[in-house]
C-alpha positions in Angstrom: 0.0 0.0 0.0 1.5 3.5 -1.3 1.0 5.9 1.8 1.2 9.4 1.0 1.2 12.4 3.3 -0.1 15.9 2.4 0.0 19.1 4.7 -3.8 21.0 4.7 -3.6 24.1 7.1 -0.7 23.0 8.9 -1.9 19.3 9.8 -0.3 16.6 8.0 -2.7 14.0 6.6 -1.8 10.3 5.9 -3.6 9.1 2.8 -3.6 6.4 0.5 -5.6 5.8 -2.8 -7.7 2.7 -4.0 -8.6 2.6 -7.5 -11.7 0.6 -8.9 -14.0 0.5 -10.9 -16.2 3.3 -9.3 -17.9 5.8 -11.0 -17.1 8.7 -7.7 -14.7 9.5 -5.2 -15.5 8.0 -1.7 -13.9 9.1 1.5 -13.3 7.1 4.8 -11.0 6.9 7.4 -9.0 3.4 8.2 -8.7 1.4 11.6 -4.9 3.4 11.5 -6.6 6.8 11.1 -5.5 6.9 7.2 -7.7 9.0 4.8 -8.7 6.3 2.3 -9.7 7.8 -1.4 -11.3 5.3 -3.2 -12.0 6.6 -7.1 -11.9 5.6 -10.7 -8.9 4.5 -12.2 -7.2 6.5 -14.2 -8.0 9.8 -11.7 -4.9 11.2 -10.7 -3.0 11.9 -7.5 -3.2 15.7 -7.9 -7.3 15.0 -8.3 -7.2 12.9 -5.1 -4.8 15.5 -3.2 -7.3 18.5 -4.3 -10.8 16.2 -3.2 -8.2 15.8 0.4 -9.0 20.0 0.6 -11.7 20.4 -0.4 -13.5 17.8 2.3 -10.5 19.0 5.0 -13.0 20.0 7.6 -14.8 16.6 7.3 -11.5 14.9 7.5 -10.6 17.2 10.4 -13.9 16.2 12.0 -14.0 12.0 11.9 -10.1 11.9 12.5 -10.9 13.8 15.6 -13.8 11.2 16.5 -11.7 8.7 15.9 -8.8 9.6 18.2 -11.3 9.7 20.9 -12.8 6.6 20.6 -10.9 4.3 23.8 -9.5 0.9 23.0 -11.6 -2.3 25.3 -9.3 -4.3 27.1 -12.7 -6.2 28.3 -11.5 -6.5 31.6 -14.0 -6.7 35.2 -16.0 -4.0 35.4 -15.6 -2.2 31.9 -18.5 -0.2 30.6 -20.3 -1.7 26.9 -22.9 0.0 24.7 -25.9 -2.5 24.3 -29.4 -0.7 22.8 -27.8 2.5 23.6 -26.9 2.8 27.4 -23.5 1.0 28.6 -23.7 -1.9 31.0 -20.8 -3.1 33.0 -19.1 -6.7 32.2 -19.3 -9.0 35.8 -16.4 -12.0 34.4 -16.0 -15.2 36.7 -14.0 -18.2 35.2 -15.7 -21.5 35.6 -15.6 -25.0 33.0 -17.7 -23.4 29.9 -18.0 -20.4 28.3 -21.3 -18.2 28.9 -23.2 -14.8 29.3 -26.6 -13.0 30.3 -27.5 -10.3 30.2 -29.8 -9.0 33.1 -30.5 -5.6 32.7 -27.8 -4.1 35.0 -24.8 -6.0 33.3 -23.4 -8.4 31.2 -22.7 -11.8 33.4 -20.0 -13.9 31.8 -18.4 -16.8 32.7 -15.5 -18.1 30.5 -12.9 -20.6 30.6 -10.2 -17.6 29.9 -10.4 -14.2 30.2 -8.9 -14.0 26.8 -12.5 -15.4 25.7 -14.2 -12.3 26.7 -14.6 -10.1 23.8 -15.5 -13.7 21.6 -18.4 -14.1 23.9 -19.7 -10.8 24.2 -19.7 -10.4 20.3 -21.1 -13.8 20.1 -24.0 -11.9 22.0 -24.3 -9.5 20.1 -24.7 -10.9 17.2 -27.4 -13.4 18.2 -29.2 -10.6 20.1 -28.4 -8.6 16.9 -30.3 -11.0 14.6 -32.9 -11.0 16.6 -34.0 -7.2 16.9 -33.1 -6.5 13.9 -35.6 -9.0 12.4 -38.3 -8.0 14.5 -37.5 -4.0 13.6 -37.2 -4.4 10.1 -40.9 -6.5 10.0 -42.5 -3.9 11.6 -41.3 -1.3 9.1 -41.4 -3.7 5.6 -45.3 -3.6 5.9 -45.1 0.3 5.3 -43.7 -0.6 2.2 -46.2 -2.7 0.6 -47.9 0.4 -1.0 -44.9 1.2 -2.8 -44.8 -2.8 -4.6 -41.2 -3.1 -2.5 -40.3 -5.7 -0.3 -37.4 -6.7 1.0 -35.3 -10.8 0.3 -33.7 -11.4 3.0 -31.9 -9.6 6.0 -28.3 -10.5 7.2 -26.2 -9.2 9.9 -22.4 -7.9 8.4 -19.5 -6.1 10.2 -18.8 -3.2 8.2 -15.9 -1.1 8.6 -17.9 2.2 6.9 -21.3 2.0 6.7 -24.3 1.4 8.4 -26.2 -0.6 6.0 -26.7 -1.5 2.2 -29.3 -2.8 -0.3 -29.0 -4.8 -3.4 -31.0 -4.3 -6.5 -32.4 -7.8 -5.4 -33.8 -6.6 -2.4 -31.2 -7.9 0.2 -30.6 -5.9 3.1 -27.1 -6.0 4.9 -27.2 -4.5 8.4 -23.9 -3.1 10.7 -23.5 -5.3 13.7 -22.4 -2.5 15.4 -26.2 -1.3 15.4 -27.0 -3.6 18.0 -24.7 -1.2 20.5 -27.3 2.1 19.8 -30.9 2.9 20.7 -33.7 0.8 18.8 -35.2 4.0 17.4 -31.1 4.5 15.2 -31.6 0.5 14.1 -35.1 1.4 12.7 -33.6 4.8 10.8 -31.0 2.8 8.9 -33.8 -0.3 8.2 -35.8 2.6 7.0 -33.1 4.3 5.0 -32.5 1.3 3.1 -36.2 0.1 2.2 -36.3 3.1 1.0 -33.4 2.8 -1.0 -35.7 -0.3 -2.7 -37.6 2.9 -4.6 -34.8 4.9 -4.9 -31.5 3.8 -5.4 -29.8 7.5 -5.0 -29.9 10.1 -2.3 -32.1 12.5 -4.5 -35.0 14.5 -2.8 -37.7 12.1 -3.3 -36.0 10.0 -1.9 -35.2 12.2 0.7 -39.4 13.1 1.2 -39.6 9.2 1.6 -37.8 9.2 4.1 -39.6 11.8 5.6 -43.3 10.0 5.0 -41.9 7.5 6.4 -39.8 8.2 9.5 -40.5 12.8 10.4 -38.0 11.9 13.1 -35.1 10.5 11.0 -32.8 13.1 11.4 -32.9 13.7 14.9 -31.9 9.6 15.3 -29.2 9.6 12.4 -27.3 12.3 14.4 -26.8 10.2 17.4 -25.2 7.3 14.8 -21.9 7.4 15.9 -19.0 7.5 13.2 -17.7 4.4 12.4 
């Protein structure tokens, strides 16, 4: 990988560019805090550096959020996001692995404590399945008047987006969801049946949205950046 730094207002920014088949220029920021530009190929690095300063302040912005979020060591006592309130982990060893949840914290009991984090994600997923099916079947029956309906629903980590559609009508959901409040879950489920109308951001799809879910916006803003 060809890293490349660039100075914008006196802040040095490591970049690096991924070429593809794209039609547009996508930004995100890597697990190493590294601008990614992902564009056409046959762009050049001039294009890629100018697109870097023209979005600085939104680079400024999520590089920020992303210094500040803390690495989990999953130790006794640490505080996890689950539906959008943190809980505290309770860890005991004992002969199998295990957790429950009961409210007030996450009880786990594992062989070794380097099992932790497995165990919690393996909660989260399963919890994850769960309430996202059950969100995303209250909100497909909205749909029907539109002739849309959605294939299938599957549960993905992804490293920058919340969710995505096919053309097919398959709906891929963020595993990290399952950490925010219900009301954030059904705003990206909403986002992307609507997406089965209107595969663009344009404004009717936009006033979908709106018919939809009046309260969207107020929910997207407490997504946290990924």
């Amino acid at each position: 990988m060809n890293v490349k730094n660039i100075v914008i207002n006196g802040k040095t920014i490591c970049y690096v560019i991924e070429y593809s088949r794209r039609r547009s220029v996508g930004l995100h920021i890597d697990d190493e805090s590294r601008v990614v530009v992902r564009m056409p190929k046959g762009f050049s690095v001039e294009y890629a550096e100018d697109i870097l300063r023209r979005h600085f302040r939104w680079i400024e912005k999520h590089l920020e959020v992303k210094r500040d979020v803390p690495v989990k060591s999953f130790c006794n006592g640490e505080m996890h996001y689950y539906l959008g309130n943190q809980y505290p982990l309770k860890i005991s060893q004992g002969e199998i692995n295990s957790i429950e949840f009961t409210g007030e914290a996450f009880l786990i009991q594992c062989v070794d404590t380097d099992d932790v984090a497995d165990i919690l994600q393996f909660f989260y997923r399963k919890k994850a399945e769960k309430i996202f099916q059950k969100i995303l079947d209250s909100v497909a029956p909205n749909f029907a008047k539109y002739g849309v309906s959605y294939t299938k629903m599957s549960v993905r980590k992804m490293r920058t987006r919340w969710g995505s559609c096919s053309n097919r009508g398959a709906i891929s959901l963020n595993l990290e969801l399952i950490k925010l409040p219900e009301n954030c879950i059904r705003q990206v489920i909403v986002h992307e049946m609507c997406h089965l109308i209107y595969f663009n951001h344009s404004e009717k799809f936009y006033d979908l949205m709106n018919a939809e879910m009046p309260d969207w916006r107020e929910w997207k803003k407490k997504l946290r950046f990924l």
